[in-house]
N, C-alpha and C positions, 0 to 999 in steps of 0.2 A: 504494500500500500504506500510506502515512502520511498520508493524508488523512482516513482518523478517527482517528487520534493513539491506537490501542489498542497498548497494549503486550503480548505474547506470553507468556504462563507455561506453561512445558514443562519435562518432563524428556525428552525426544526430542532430545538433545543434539546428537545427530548430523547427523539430518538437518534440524533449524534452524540451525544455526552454518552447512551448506554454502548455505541461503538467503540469511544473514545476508551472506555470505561474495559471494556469484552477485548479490546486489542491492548492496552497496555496489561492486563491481567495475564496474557497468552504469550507475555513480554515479545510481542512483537513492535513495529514504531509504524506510525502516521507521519505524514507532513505537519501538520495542524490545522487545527480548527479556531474560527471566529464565528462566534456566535454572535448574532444581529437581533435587533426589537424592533416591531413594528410600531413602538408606541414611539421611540426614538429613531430607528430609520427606517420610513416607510418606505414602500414601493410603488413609486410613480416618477415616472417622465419628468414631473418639476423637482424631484430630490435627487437626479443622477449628481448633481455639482458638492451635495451635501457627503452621498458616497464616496466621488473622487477623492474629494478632501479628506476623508475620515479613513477611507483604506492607504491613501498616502501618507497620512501621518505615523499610519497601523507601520507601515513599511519601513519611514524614516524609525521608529521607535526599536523595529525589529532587523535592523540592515545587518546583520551579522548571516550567513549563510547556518541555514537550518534552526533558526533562532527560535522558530516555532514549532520545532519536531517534537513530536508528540503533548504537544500543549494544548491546554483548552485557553479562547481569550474571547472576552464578553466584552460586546460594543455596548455603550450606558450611555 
């Protein structure tokens, strides 16, 4: 699963955390996961600029190669 090093962005919190949750237990690795809220980033056409912004920050904060393997990280 971390062998293309892709990171997860969802708001399906639930059932990727018990992924996140069933793969690190079988100590295998993920790329990582970003967990999203639709109360704070909804999904519509007039919030793509609110996204850019917030997964570029996610990136400038994580710019280390594999910074987020196997992590969980909740957009607020």
């Amino acid at each position: 699963m971390s062998d293309e090093r892709r990171v997860i962005v969802t708001n399906d919190v639930d059932d990727f955390q018990a992924i996140h949750d069933r793969t690190v237990a079988a100590g295998e690795e993920h790329g990582g996961m970003v967990f999203t809220f639709d109360v704070t980033m909804p999904r519509r056409r007039d919030t793509v600029p609110l996204w850019v912004r917030t997964l570029s920050d996610l990136l400038d904060e994580y710019a280390q190669e594999n910074a987020l393997r196997n992590r969980v990280h909740h957009l607020l």
